[in-house]
N, C-alpha and C positions, 0 to 999 in steps of 0.2 A: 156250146157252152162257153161262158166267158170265162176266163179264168182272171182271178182277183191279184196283181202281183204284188201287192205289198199283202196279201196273206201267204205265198209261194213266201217271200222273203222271210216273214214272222218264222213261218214251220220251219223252215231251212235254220234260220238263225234259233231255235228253238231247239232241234236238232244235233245242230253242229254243235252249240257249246256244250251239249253233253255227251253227243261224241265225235270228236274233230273229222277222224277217217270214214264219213260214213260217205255213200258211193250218191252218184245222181241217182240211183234206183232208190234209194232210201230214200233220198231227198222228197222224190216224188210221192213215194208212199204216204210220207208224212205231209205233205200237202192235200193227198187225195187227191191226185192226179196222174195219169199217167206220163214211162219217161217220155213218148213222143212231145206232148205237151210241154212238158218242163224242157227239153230239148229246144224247143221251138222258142221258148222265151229266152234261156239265156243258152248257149251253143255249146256248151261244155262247164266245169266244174270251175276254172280260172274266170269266165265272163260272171256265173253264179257268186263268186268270190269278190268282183270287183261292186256289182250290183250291190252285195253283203255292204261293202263298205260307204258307198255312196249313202244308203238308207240309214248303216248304225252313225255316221257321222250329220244326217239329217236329226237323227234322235238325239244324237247329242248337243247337236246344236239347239233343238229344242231344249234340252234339260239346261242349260247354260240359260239360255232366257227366261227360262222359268224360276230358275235361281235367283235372277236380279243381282249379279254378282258385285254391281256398283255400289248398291245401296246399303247402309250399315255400318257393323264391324266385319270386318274381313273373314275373324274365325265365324259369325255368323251365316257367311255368305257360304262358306265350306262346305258348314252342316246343311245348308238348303241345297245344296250345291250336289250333296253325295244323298240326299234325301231326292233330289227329283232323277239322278242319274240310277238310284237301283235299277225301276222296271228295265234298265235296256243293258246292263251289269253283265249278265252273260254274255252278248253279242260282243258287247266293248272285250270283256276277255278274251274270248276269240280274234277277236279282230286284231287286238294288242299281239298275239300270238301266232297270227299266219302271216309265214314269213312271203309268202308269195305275195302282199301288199305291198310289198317294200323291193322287189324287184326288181322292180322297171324304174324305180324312183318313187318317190313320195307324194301322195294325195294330198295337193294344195288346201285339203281340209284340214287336213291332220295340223296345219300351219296355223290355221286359221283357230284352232281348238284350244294350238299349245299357248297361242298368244294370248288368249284372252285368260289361261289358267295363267297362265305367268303374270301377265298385267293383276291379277286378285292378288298372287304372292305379293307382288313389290307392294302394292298397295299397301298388303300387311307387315310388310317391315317398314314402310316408311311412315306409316302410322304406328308403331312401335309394339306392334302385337306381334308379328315373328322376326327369328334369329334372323339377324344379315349374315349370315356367317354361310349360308346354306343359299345357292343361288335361285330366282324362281324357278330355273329349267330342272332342279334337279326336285325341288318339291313338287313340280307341275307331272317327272317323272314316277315318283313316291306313291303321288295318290294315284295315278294312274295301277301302278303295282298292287296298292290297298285294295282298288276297286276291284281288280282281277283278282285277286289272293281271296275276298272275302264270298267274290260270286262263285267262284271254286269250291271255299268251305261250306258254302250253303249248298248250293249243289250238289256235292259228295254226301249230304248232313252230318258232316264233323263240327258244323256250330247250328245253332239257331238264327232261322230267318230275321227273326226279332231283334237281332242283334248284329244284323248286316250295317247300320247308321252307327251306332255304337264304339262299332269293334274302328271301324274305317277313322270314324271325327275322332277320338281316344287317341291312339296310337297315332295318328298324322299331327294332331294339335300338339299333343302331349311332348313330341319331340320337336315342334318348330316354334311352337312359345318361347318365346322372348323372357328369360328368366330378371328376376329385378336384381338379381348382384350383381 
């Protein structure tokens, strides 16, 4: 039997962000395989983890292009921006949250994610739609916190699914807007 690994990855990350401590035996379970197999692909819980990261940051790199974050107005890019990053919203919160990624050092992706959310920010101050006063790193921060906070309340169901784009462009726009006095 073949096993499929970016659906090991899906279930695992499917999984995890709903419940971080869950064992490789779980893992497997929810893949529908057993642990020898899942063993065999990634050798422990830490390689599983690094794997995690590699893929949610392939996804994200996807939603980033799918955003077209050059084109437009900037807060437009945002809401396309947090509109194509839901489907992968839980993973990214996890991922945001295991601190074992951060360990060993920093995933030359994560660099590669921050810059391009950053480069959107300055954009938008320098086109006069958000506050200078707030640097991109820490707005590139912010949403990133939104995106986890809001795939948590969905998650838990303390809000509406419906309201995951919403709740995120609101509260991120609302306080980096660029007020006219």
């Amino acid at each position: 039997m073949t096993v499929d690994r970016e659906h090991v990855l899906r279930s695992a990350a499917a999984l995890l962000t709903r419940k971080a401590t869950s064992t490789m035996d779980e893992v497997a379970r929810a893949a529908g395989i057993g642990r020898a197999t899942l063993h065999r692909h990634f050798a422990g819980r830490e390689a599983l983890i690094k794997a995690l990261e590699q893929f949610g940051l392939s996804e994200l790199d996807a939603a980033l292009d799918a955003a077209v974050l050059d084109e437009g107005r900037a807060a437009d890019a945002v809401r396309r921006l947090v509109r194509e990053v839901e489907p992968v919203a839980g993973l990214f919160a996890f991922l945001i949250t295991e601190n074992q990624l951060f360990e060993a050092g920093q995933n030359p992706g994560w660099d590669r994610v921050d810059a391009r959310l950053a480069a959107l920010f300055r954009r938008g101050q320098e086109n006069g739609e958000f506050r200078i006063d707030l640097s991109p790193a820490w707005l590139t921060d912010a949403l990133y916190g939104l995106v986890s906070s809001a795939a948590w309340s969905v998650q838990d169901g303390r809000t509406a699914a419906k309201d995951f784009q919403h709740m995120i462009v609101e509260l991120l726009l609302g306080g980096a807007r660029r007020s006219s006095t």
